[in-house]
C-alpha positions as CSV (number, residue, x, y, z in Angstrom):
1,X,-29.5,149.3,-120.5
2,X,-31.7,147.2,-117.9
3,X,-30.1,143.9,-117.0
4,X,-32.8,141.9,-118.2
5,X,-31.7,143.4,-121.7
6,X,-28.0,143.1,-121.6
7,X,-28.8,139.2,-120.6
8,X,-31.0,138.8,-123.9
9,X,-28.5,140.5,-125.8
10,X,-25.7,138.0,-124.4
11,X,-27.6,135.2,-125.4
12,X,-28.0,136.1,-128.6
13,X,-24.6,136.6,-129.3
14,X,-23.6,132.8,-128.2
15,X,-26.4,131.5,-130.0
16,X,-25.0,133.5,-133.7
17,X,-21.3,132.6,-132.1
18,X,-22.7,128.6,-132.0
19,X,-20.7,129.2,-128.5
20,X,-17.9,129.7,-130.6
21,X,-16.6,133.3,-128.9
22,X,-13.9,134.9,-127.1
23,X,-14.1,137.7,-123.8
24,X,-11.7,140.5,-123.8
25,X,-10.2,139.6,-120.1
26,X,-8.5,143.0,-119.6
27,X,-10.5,146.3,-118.3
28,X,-11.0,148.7,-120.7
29,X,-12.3,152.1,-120.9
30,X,-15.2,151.2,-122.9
31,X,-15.2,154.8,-124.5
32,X,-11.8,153.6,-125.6
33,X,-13.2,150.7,-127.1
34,X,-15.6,152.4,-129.1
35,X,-13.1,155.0,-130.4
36,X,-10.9,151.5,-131.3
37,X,-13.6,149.7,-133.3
38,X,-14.5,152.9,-135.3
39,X,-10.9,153.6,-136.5
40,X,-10.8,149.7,-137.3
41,X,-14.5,149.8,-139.3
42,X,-12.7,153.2,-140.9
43,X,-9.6,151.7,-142.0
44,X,-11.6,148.7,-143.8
45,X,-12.4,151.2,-146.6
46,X,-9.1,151.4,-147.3
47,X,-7.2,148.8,-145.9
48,X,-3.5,148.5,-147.0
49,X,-1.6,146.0,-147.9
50,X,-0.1,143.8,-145.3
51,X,3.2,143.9,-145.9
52,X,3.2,147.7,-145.9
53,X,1.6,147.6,-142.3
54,X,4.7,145.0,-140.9
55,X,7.3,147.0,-142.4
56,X,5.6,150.0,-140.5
57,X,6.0,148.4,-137.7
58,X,9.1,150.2,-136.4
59,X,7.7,153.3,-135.9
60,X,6.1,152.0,-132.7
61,X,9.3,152.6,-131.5
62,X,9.9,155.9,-132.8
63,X,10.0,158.6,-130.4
64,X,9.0,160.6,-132.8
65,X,6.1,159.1,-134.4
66,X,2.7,161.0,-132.7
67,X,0.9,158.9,-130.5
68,X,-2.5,159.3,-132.9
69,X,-0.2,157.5,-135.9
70,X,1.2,155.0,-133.4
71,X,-2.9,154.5,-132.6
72,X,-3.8,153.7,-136.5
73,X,-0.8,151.7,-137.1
74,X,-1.0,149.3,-134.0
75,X,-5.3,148.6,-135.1
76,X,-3.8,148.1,-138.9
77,X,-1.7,145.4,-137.0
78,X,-4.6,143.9,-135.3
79,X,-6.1,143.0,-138.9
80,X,-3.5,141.4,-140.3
81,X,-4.6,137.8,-139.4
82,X,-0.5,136.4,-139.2
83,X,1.5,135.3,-136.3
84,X,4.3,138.1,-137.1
85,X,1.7,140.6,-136.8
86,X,0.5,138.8,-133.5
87,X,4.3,138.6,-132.5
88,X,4.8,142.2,-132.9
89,X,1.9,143.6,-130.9
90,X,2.5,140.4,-128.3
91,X,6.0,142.3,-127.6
92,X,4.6,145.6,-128.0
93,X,3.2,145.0,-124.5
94,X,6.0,145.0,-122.4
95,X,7.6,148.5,-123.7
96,X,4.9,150.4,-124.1
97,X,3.8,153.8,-123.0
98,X,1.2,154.0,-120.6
99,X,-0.4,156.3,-123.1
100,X,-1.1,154.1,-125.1
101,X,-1.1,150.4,-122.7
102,X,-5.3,150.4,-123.5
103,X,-5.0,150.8,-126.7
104,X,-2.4,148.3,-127.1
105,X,-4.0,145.7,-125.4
106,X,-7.2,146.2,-127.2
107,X,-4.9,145.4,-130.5
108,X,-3.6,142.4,-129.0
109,X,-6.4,140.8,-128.5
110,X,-8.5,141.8,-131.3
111,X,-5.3,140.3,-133.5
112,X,-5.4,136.9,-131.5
113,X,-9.1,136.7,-132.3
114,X,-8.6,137.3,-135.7
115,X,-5.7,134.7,-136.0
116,X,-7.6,132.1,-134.2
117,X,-10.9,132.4,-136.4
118,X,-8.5,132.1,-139.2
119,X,-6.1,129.3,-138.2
120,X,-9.1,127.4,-137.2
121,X,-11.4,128.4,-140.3
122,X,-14.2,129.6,-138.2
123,X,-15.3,132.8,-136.7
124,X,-15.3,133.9,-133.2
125,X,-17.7,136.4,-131.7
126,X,-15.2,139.2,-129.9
127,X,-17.0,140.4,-126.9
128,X,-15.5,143.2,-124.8
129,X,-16.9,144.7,-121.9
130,X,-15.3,147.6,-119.3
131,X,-14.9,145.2,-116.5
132,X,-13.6,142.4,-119.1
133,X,-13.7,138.9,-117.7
134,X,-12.2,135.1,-117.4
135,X,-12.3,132.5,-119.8
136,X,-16.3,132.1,-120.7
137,X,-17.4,134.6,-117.9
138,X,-17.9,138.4,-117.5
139,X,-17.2,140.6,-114.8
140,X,-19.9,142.5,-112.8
141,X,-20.2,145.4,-110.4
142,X,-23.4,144.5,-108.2
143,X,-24.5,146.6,-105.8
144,X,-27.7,146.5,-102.8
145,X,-28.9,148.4,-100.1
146,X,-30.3,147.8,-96.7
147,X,-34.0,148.1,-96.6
148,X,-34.2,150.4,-93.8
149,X,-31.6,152.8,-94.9
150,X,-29.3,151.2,-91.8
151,X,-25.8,150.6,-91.5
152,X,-25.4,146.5,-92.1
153,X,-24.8,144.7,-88.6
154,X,-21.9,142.0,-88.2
155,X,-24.9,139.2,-88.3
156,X,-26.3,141.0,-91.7
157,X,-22.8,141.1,-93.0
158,X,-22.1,137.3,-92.3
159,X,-25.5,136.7,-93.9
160,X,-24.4,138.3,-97.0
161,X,-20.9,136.9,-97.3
162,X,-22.4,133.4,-96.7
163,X,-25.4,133.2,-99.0
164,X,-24.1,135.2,-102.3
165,X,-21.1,133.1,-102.1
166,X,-23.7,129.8,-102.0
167,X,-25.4,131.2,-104.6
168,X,-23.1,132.4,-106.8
169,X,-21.2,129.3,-106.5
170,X,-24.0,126.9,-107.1
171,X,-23.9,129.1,-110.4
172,X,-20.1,128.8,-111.1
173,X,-20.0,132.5,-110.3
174,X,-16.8,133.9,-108.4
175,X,-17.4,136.9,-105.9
176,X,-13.7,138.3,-106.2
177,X,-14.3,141.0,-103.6
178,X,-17.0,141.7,-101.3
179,X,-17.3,145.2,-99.1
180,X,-19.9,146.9,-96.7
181,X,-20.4,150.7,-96.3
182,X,-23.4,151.9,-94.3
183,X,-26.2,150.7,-95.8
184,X,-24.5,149.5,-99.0
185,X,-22.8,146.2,-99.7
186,X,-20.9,145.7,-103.3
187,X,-18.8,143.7,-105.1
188,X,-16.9,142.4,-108.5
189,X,-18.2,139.2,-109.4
190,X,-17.2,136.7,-112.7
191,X,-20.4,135.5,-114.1
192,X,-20.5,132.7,-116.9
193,X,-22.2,134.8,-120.0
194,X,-25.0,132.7,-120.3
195,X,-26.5,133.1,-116.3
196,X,-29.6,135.2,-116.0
197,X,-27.9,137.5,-113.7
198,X,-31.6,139.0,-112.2
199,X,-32.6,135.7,-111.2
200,X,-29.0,134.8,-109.6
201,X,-28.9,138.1,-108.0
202,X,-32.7,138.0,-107.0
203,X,-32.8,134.4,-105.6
204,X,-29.0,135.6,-103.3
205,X,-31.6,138.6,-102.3
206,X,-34.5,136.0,-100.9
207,X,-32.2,133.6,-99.7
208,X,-30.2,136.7,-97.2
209,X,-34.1,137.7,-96.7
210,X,-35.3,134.8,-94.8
211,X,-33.2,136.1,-92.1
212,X,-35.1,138.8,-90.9
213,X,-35.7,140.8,-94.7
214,X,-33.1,143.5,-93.9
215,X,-32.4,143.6,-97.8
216,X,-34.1,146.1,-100.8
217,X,-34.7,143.6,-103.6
218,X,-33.6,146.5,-106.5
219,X,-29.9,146.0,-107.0
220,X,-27.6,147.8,-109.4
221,X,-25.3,145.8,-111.9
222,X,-22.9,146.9,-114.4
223,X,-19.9,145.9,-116.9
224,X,-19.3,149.3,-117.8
225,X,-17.0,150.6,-114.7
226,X,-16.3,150.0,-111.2
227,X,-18.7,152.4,-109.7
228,X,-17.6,154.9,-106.4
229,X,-19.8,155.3,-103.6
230,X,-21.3,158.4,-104.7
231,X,-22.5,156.9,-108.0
232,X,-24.0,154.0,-106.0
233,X,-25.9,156.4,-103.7
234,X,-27.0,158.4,-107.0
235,X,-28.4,155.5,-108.3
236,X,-30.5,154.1,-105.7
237,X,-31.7,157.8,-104.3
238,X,-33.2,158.1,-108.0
239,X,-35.2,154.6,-107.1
């Protein structure tokens, strides 16, 4: 999906949310969320009752409980909208395997959602993306290229460095890390859901560009993954 689309979607999600939404902060294979929030729709159909589900409970510590039951049981607990439920998966966290520490998570904070909408009598949009985020902002993997296919110089670098980071703060956007290799620079950034990230990206791009226009204007972003080198040089050979 084109950034342009993923920034329409976005808005229309805090606009049904009334702004009223929550980001899932930790990073997440998103095929793992997928696999999550179709067990969850499954298990609507014939929810059980949610007492049965906390007794269950203790077989998260059974060694011998399969990890696919300990899977079903710990999404039944995200549903059940009480704090003993949010207790349980709360201290789940700190015992358990690394199996199953995505899946987990995932619970966790689908269960605090849940329990906030209902303490609160409203309901909050749950967004979750690979990368996760902070607070009210998303993380991003941006990458650019150098327009003549050169390594960056130290000067290019600096120019880089210093303008995103103007940018991007002048946006209430945090570049967590910034890197250089040959002709590439990337970097994670947190991005408040509701920026137009081509324009903010775009205007960094003319802004490093009145310095000599050493810089491609296509970039790459994603939420998905942290990409490697070889899948940033796939994607911009295929440009």
């Amino acid at each position: 999906m084109k950034h342009e689309e993923v920034y329409k979607k976005l808005i229309e999600l805090i606009e049904k949310s009334g702004k009223n939404f929550s980001i899932l902060e930790d990073q997440i294979d998103v095929n793992v969320q997928i696999v999550f929030f179709e067990l969850l729709k499954d298990l609507q159909k014939n929810k059980r009752n949610d007492t049965i589900i906390i007794a269950d409970s203790v077989k998260l510590n059974n060694s011998e409980a399969t990890i696919e039951e300990k899977k079903v049981l710990l999404a039944e607990l995200s549903c059940v909208e009480s704090v003993e439920a949010y207790r349980i998966l709360e201290k789940y966290q700190t015992v358990v395997d690394e199996s199953l520490k995505s899946w987990a998570q995932l619970a966790f904070q689908h269960c605090r959602i849940g329990l906030e909408s209902n303490l609160m009598d409203e309901n909050k949009v749950f967004i979750s993306t690979g990368l996760g985020g902070k607070e009210s902002k998303l993380r991003y993997f941006i990458a650019g290229k150098h327009k003549e296919n050169e390594s960056f110089t130290d000067s290019q670098q600096k120019i880089i460095k210093t303008e995103f980071e103007f940018i991007f703060k002048k946006h209430n956007s945090d570049i967590e890390k910034l890197e250089f290799f040959n002709q590439y620079y990337f970097f994670t950034s947190l991005i408040p859901i509701e920026i137009d990230l081509n324009n903010l990206i775009s205007n960094a791009t003319s802004e490093c560009n009145q310095f000599g226009n050493f810089l491609r204007t296509d970039f790459l972003i994603t939420n998905i993954k942290l990409l490697s080198i070889d899948e940033v040089e796939t994607y911009f050979n295929k440009q």
